[in-house]
N, C-alpha and C positions, 0 to 999 in steps of 0.2 A: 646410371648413365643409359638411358633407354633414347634409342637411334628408332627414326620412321624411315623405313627405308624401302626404294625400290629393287628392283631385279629384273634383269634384260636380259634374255636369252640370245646366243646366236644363230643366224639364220647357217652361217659356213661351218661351224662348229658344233655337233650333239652334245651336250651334254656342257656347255660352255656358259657359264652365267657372269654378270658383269654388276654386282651390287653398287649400291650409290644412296646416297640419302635424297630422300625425297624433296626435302628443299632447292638442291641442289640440282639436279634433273643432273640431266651430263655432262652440265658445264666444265665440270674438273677433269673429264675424264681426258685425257691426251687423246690428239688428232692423230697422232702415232698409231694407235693402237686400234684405231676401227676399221680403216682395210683388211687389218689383219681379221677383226672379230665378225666384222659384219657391218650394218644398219643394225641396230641395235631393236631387239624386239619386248613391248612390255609384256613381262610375264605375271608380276602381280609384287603388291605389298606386302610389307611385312614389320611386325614391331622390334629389333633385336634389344635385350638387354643382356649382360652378361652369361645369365644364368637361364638363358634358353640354350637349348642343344640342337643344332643344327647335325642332319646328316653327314654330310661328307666334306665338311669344314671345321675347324677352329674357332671358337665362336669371341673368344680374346684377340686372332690374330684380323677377323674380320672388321671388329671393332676399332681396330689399332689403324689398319688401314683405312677405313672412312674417314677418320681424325686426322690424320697423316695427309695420305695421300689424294682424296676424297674419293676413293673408287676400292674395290675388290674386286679382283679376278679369279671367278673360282674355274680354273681348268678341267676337262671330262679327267674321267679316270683311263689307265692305264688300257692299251688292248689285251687282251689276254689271248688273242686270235695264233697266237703260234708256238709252235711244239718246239723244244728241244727236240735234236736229232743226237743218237747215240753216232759215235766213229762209227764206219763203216766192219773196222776188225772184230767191234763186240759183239755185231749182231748175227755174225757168223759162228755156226756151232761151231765148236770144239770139239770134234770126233778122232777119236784118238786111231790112228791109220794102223 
């Protein structure tokens, strides 16, 4: 099952991509969901079939989705931008008076 497929980045969102089969353009994609994504921007083609491996996707669930639903949203990853803070008690020495 080999998919021709495009990929649209977000202009609001880093790291936000929005796969579609190329036949299709964005006709499937819900009017829902582009406020939120953006104008959709082409980033380039690509052939998927099963047994490519994609970075930071599932390469079964993206499949399932263009069949299905006719779109993927592939979400940025997570921020990693912030520290746990220890309670304020731990970071106090313990000296013993």
């Amino acid at each position: 099952m080999k998919r021709i497929c495009s990929i649209y980045k977000s202009p609001r969102k880093n790291e936000m991509y929005l796969y579609v089969l190329k036949a299709d353009g964005l006709a499937r994609v819900p009017e829902a969901l582009l406020p939120f994504f953006g104008t959709p921007l082409h980033a380039f083609d690509l052939v998927l079939t099963p047994e490519r491996k994609l970075a930071r996707e599932d390469i079964a669930k993206v499949l399932e989705n263009l069949d299905n639903q006719g779109y993927h949203l592939q979400m940025p990853p997570p921020d990693d931008d912030y520290i746990e803070h220890l309670p304020e008690e731990l970071l106090r020495r313990n000296d013993p008076a």
